[in-house]
MDAnalysis code that builds the backbone (N, CA, C; Angstrom):
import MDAnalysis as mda
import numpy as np

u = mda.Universe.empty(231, n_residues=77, atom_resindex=np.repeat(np.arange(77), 3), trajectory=True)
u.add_TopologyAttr("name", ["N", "CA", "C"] * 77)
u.add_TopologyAttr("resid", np.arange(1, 78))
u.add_TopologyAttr("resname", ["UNK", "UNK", "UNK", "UNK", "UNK", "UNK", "UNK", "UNK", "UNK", "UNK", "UNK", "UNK", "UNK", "UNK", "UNK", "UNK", "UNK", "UNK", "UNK", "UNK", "UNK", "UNK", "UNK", "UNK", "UNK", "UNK", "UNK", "UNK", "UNK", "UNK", "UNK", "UNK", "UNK", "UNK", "UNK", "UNK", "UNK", "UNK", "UNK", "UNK", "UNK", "UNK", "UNK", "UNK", "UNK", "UNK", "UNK", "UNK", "UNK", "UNK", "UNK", "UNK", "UNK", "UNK", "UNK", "UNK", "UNK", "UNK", "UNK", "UNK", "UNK", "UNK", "UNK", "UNK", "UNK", "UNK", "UNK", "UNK", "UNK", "UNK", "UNK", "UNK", "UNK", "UNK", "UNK", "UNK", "UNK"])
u.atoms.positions = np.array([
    [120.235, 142.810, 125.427],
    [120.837, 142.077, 124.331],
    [120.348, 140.630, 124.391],
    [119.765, 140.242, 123.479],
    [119.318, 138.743, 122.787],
    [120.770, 137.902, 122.348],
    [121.029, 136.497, 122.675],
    [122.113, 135.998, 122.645],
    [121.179, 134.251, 122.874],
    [121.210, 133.274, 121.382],
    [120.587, 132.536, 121.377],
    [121.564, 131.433, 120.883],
    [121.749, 129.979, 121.769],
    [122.618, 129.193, 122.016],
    [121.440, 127.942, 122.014],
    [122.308, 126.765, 121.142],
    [121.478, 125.635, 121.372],
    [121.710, 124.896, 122.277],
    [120.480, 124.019, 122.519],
    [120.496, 122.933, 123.529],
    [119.498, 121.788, 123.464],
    [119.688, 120.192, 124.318],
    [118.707, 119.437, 124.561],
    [118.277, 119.854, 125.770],
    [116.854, 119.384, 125.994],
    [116.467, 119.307, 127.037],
    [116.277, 117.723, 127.343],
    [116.299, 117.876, 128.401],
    [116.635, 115.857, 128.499],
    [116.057, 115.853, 130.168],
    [115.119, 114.754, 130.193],
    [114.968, 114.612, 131.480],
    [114.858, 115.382, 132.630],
    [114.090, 117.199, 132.723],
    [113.988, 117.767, 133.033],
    [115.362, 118.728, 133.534],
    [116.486, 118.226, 132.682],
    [117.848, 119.205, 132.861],
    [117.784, 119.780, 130.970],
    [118.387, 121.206, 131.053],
    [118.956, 121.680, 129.832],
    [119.925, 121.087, 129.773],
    [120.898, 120.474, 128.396],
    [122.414, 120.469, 128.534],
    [122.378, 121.403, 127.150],
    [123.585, 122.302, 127.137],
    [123.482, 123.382, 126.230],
    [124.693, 123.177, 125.125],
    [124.249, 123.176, 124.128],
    [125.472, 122.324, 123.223],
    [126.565, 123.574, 123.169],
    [126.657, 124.700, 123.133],
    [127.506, 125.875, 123.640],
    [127.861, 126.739, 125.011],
    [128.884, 126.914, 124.990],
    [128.971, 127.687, 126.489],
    [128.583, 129.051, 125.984],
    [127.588, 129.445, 127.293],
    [127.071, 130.819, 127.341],
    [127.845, 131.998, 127.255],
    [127.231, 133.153, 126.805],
    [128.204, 134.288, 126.884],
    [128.334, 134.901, 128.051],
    [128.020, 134.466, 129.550],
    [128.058, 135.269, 130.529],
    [128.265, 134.043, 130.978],
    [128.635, 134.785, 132.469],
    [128.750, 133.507, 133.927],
    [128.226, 134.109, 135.144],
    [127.375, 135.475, 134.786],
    [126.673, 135.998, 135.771],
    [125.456, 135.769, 135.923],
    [124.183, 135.887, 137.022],
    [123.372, 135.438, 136.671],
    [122.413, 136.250, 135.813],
    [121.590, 135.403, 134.772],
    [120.563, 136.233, 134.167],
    [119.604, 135.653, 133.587],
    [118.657, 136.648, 133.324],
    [117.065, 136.607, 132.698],
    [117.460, 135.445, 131.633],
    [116.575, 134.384, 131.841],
    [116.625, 133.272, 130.359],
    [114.888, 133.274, 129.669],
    [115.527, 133.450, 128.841],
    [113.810, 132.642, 127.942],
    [114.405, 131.014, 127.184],
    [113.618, 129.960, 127.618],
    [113.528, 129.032, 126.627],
    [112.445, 128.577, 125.818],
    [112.559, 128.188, 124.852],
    [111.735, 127.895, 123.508],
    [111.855, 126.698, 123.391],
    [111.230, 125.854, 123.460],
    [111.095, 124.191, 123.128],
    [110.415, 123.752, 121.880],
    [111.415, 123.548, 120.734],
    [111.517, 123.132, 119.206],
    [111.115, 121.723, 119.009],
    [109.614, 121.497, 118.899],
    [109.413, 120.429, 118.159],
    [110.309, 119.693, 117.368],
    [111.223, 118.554, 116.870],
    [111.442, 118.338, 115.389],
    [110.716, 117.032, 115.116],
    [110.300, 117.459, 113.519],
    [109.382, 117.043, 112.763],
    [110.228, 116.287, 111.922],
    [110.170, 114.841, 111.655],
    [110.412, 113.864, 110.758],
    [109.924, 114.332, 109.593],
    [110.638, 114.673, 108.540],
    [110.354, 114.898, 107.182],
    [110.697, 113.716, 106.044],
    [109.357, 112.639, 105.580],
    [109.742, 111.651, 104.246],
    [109.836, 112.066, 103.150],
    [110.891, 112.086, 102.488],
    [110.608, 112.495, 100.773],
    [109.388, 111.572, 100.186],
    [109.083, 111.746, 99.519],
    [108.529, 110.625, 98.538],
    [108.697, 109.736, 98.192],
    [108.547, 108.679, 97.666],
    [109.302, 108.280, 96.753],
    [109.662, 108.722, 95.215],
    [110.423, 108.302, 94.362],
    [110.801, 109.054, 93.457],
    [110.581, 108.229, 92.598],
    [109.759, 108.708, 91.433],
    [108.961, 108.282, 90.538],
    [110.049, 107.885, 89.101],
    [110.076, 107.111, 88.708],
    [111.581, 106.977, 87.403],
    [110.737, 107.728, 86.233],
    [111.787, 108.577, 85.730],
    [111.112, 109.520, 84.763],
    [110.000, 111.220, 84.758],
    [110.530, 110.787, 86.457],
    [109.949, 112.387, 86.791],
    [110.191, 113.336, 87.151],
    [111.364, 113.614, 86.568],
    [112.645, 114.648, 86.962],
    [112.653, 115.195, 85.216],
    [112.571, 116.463, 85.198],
    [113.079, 117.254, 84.164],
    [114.499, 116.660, 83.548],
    [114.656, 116.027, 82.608],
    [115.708, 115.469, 81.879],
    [116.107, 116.721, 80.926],
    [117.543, 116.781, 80.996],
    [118.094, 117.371, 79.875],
    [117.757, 117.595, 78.766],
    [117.539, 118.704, 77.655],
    [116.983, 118.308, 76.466],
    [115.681, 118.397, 75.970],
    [114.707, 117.762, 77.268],
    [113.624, 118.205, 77.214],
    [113.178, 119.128, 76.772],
    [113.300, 119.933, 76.106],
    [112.537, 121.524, 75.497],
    [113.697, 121.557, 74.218],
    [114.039, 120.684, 73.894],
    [114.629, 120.605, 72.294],
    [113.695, 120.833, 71.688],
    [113.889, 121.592, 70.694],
    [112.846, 121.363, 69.430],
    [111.154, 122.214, 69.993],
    [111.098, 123.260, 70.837],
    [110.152, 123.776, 71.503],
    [109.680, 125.076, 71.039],
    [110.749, 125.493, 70.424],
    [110.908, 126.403, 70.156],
    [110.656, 128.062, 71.210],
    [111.484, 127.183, 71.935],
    [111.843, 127.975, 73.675],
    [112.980, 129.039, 73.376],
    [113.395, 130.239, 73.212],
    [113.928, 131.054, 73.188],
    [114.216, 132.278, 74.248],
    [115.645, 132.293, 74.615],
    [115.967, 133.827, 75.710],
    [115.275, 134.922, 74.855],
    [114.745, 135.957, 75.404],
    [114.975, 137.364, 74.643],
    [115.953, 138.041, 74.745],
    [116.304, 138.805, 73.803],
    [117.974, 139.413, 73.415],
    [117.455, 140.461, 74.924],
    [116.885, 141.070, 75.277],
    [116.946, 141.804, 76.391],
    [117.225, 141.298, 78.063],
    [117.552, 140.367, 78.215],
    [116.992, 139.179, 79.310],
    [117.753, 140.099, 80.177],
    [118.899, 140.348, 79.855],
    [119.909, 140.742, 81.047],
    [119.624, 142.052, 81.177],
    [118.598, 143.143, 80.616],
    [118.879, 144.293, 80.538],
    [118.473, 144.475, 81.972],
    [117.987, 146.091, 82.784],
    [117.593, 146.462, 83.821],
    [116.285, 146.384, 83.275],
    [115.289, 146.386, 84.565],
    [114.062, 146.260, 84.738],
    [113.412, 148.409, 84.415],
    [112.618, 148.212, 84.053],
    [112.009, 149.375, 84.405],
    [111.617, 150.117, 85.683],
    [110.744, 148.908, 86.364],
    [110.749, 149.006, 87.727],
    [111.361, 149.217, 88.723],
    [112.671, 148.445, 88.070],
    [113.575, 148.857, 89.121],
    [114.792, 149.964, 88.695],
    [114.342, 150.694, 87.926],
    [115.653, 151.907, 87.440],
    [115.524, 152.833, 88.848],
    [114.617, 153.495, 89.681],
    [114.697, 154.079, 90.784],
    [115.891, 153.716, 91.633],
    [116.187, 151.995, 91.927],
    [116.977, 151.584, 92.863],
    [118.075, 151.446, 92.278],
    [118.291, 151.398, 90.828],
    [119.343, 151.151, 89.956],
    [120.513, 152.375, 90.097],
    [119.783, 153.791, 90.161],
    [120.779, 154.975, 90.219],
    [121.638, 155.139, 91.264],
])
């Protein structure tokens, strides 16, 4: 059984942000998780899909939109 609990590693000790499911001894695997700083962008004024936008587009649902797929009538029954 696989049983996966987080932790830092710090200064050549684990500290494990959960207590384990056992207190006997056993087989460990650890995995050491990069984390990666992620920047948004910056955000451009006016470059976000505004409301409305497709007024007058002559953008229309089809009356069928909600029906079942063909493809999927097999999984449908």
């Amino acid at each position: 059984m696989y049983t996966a609990i987080n932790g830092i590693f710090d200064n050549g000790q684990i500290i494990f942000e959960e207590t384990p499911p056992t207190s006997k001894k056993m087989k460990v695997i650890v995995t050491f998780l990069e984390e990666v700083e992620t920047t948004l962008p910056d955000r451009q004024p006016g470059s976000l899909l505004r409301l409305g936008v497709l007024q007058g587009k002559n953008y229309a649902i089809p009356d069928d939109f909600n029906e079942p797929l063909d493809d999927l009538k097999e999984y449908m029954e």
